[in-house]
N, C-alpha and C positions, 0 to 999 in steps of 0.2 A: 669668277673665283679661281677656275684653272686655269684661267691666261696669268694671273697674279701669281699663283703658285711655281708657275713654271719661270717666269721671271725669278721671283725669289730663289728658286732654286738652281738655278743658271746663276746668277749672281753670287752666291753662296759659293758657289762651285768654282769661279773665275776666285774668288777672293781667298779660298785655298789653292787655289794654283798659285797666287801673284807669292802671298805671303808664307807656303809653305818651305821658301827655301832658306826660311829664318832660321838658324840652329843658335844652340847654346854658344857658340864661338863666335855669333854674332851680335850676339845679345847682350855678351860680355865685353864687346870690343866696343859699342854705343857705352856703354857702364863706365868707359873709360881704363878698363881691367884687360891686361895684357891676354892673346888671344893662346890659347893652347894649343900647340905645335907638334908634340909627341903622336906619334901614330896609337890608334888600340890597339887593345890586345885582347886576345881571345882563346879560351883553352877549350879544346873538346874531350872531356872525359866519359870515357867508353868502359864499360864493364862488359868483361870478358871473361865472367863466371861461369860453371860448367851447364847454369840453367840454358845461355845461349846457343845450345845446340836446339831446342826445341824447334822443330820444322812447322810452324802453326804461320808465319806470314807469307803469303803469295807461294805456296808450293816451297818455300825453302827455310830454309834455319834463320832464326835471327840473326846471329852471324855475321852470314851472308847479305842477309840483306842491310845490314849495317855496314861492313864493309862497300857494299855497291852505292850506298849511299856516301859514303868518303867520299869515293873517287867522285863521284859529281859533284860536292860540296868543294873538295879541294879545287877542282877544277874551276871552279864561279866564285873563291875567294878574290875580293878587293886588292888590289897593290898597295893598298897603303896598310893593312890590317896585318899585323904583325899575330901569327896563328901559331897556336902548342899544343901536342895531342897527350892529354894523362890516360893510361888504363886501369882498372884495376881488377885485382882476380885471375890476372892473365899469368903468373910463374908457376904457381906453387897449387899442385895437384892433390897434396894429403888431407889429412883430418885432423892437422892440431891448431888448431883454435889460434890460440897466439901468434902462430906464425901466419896464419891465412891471412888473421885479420890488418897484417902488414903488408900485405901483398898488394902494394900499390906504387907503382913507379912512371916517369916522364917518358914515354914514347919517342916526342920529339919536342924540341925547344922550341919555347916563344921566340921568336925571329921572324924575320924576312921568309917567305915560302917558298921551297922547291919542293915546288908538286912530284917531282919523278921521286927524289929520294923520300917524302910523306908518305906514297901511297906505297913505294917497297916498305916501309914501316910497316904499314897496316894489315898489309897482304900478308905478314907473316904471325898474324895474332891467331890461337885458337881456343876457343872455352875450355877452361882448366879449373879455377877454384873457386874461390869462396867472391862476397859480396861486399868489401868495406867501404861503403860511400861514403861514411864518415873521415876516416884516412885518406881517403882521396880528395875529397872537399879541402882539408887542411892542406894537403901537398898541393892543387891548384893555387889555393890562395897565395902560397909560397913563390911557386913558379910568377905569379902576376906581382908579385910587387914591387916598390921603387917607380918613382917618377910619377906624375898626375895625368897619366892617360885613362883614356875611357877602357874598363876591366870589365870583363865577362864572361862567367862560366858557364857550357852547358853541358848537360849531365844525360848521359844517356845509359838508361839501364832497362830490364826487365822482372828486377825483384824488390825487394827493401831491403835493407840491410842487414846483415850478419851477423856483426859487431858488437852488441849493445853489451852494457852500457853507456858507450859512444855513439850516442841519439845523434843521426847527420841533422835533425833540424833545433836540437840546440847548438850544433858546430854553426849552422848557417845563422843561426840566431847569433852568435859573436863574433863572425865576421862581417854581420852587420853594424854592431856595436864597435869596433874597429874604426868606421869615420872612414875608410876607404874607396867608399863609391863603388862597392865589386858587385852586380849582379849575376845571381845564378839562375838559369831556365833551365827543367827538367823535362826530360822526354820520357815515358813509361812505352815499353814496349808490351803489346797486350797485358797491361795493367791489370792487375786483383784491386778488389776494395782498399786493403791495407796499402799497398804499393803506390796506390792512387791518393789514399791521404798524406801519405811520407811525404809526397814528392810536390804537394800541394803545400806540407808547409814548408819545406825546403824553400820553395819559388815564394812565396809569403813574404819569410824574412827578409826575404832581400829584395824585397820590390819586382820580382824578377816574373815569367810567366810559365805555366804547367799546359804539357799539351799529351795525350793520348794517342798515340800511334800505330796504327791496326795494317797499315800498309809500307812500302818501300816508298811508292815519290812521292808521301805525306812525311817520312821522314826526314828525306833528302829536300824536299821544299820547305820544310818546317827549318830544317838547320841552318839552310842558306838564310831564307829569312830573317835568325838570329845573329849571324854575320855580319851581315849588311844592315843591322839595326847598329851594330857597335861601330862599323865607319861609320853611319850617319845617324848618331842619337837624338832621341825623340827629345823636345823643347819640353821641360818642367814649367808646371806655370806654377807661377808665383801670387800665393794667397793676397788679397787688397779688400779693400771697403769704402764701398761708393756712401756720397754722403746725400744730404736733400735738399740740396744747392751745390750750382755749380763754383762759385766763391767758395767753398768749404772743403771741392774735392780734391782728392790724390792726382799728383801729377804721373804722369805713368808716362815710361821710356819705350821704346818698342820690347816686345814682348810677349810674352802668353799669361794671362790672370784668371784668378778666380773668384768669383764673390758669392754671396745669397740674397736673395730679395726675393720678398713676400708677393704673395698673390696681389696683382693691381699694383705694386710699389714702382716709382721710380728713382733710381740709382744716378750720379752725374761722377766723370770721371775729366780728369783735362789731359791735354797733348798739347803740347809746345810744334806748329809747322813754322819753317823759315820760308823764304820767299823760293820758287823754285823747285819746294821739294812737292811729295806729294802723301796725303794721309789713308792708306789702307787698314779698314776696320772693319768686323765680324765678330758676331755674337750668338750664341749658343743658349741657351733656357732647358733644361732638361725636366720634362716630368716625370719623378721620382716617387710619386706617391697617385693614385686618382686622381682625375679633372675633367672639368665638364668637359662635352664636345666640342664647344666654339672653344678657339684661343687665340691667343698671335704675340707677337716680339714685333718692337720697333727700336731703331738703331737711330738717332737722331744727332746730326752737327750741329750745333751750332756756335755762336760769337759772345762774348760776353754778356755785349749789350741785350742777347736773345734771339737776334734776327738768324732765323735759320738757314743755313747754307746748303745741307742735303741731308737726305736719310734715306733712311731701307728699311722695309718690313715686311714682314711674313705673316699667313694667316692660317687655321686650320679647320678643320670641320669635324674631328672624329680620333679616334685613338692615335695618340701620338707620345713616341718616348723622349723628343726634343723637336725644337723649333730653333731656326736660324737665319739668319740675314746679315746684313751685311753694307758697305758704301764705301766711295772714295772721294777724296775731295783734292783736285790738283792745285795749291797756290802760283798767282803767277809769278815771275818773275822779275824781278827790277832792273834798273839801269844802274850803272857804279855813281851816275852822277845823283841820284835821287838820296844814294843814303851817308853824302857829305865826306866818305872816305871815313865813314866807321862802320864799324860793322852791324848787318841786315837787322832789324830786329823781328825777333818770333809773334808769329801771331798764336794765341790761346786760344783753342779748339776745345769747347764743351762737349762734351759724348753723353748721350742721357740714353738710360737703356730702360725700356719700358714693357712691360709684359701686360697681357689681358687673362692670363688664365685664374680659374677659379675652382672652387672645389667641393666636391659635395657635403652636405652634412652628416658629421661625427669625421670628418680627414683632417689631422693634424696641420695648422697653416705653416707652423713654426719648427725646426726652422726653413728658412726661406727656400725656395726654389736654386738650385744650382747655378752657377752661371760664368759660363765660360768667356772673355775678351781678348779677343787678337790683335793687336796694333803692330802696323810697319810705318816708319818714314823714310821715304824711299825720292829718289830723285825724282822730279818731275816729267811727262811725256814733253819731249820737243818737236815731234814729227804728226803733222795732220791725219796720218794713220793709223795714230792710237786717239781713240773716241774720246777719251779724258781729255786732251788736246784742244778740242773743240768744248769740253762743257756736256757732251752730250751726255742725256740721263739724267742733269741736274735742272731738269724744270723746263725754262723756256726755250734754251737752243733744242730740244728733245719736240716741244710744239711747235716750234717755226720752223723746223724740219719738217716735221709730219704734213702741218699747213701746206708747206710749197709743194710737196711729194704729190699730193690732193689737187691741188688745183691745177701742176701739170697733168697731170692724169686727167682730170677732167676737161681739160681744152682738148686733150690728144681725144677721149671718148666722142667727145660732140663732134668734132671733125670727121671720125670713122661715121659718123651715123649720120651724120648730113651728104657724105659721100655715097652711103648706101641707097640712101634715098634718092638720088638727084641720079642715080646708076639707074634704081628701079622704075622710075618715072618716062627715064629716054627709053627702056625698054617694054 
């Protein structure tokens, strides 16, 4: 059971490495849909309200430690990520409401980055006024828009807002409704309860993530982080519904999916390989609710006709929040003369995804079990140094391997020990 687990899990593992460099612009480009070109963009809005003098992180002022975090953030922005810094709170020192709550302006322009002239920007902020994350939320938006790049704001403050009427998480809530694609991430700097709800649904509406910030290189690792998610954005999977036959199913293009299937049910999906190319597949099961201790997910290829080509599975014994496995299956390649000078045709690849988990009684079965599916088609191995090449794993070259491995070994064994002996005999 743990020799099996750690296979599964080694496999699991290779088959997010293979197929993790799948992105949206490649997903699109298989779809037949022109690839997007545009660099991101990325605004970092910083409140620079008089609360930020408070010296409560690492011996210094928030501030400071925000500032010290730019400068490492600047310094580890992408070249292709086109970065704008908004503040807000940073002018205007009085007490008239109206005008504070205006007090939000572009730092520096979304553009191309020069780190020397960004961080003399920053270097000369000091906490001065009020708090309008709502006004500033708007003026980002402003700052990011035109053109179909990937847009994202992250928000760093250490209070709630000042403003209201001007609720920032009904702002974030219409510039969700906008159709824009703009995510916002909030950072709470030693957050309060209220602070921490604001900013939680700030990140809500927009799809976007809330994170808690007690230290300087949890900030500065946290920002970077969201940087470098906006060059390389995470694959959206795309909802589908396995059917119960493989005649019946969804053709599915390479991709990230989602489905449900019930306890015990099996789902079938298809894939189109050409000759030459090669089919990386993985699948996920999430238990979302109680289930006994035994469980497992199987991943299964096969051909129309039924005859199975390869598969993966995984098993488990005890508390588990998902299960996953995984397969590849390389098609081989033909000769020009075999397909008459027209072009190859695709062989149909069944995918059956089958679960064994079950569930105690009174646990709702319905609806199904979560379930996540990876597809890449990807060019085939042509060098005897990738195992695929050979077949190996897929059944017999995997025992006529192991076979031969055994029996030299075992001629080499009886030779040492007939040598020993025939040593110990003359002596």
């Amino acid at each position: 059971m743990i020799t099996r687990k750690r296979l599964a899990a080694g496999l699991c593992g290779l088959l997010v490495t293979l197929t993790g460099g799948l992105s949206p612009v490649a997903a699109r480009a298989d779809a037949g849909e022109p690839a997007a070109k545009e660099a991101p963009k990325v605004e970092l809005v910083l409140d620079v309200s008089g609360s930020m003098r408070a010296r409560d992180i690492d011996g210094q002022s928030r501030m400071a430690a925000a500032k010290q975090a730019f400068n490492e953030v600047l310094d580890a922005v992408p070249a292709e990520v086109r970065l704008g810094i908004r503040t807000l709170g940073a002018d205007y020192p009085g007490k008239d409401r109206k005008t504070g709550c205006k007090d939000t302006r572009q730092l520096y322009p979304v553009g191309p980055l020069d780190r020397t002239e960004a961080k003399a920007a920053v270097a000369t902020l000091t906490p001065t006024g009020w708090t309008p994350i709502g006004p500033a939320l708007l003026g980002a938006a402003e700052d990011l828009e035109g053109g179909d790049a990937t847009r994202r704001i992250v928000l760093i403050t250490d209070g709630e807002d000042t403003c209201a009427p001007l609720d920032p998480c009904v702002v974030a809530r219409e510039i969700a409704a906008k159709g824009i694609h703009l995510t916002i991430d909030t950072l709470g700097l030693v957050p309060d309860a209220k602070t921490r709800a604001q900013l939680v649904c700030i990140a809500e509406a927009t799809g976007g993530t809330y994170t808690s910030v007690q230290h300087t290189d949890e900030l500065s690792s946290r920002v970077s982080q969201l940087v470098d998610r906006a060059a390389k954005p995470v694959l959206t999977p795309v909802a589908t519904e396995g059917a119960d036959r493989c005649a019946e199913a969804p053709l599915l293009r390479p991709g990230l999916y989602t489905d449900r299937e019930v306890f015990g049910q099996h789902r079938w999906y298809r894939v189109e390989v050409l000759p030459g190319q090669e089919l990386r597949a993985s699948v996920s099961v999430a238990a979302d609710r109680p289930v006994h201790r035994d469980h497992g997910v199987l991943l299964r290829a096969s051909t129309l006709a039924g005859r199975e080509i390869v598969r993966g599975e995984a098993a488990g014994d005890g508390r588990t929040d998902v299960m996953s496995t995984g397969l590849r299956y390389p098609r081989p390649d033909i000769d020009d003369a075999d397909t008459d000078g027209g072009k190859p045709a695709a062989e149909t690849v069944c995918l059956r995804v089958s679960n064994s988990f079950s569930a105690p009684a009174g646990v709702k079965t319905t609806p199904g079990l979560p379930v996540e599916l990876s597809v890449a088609v990807v060019d085939g191995p042509d060098e005897a140094g990738d195992p695929a090449f050979l077949g190996l794993g897929r059944g017999w070259w995997l025992l006529g391997t192991l076979t031969l491995v055994g029996f030299l070994a075992g001629l080499l064994w009886g030779w040492i020990s007939r040598w020993r002996v025939t040593v110990w005999r003359t002596n």
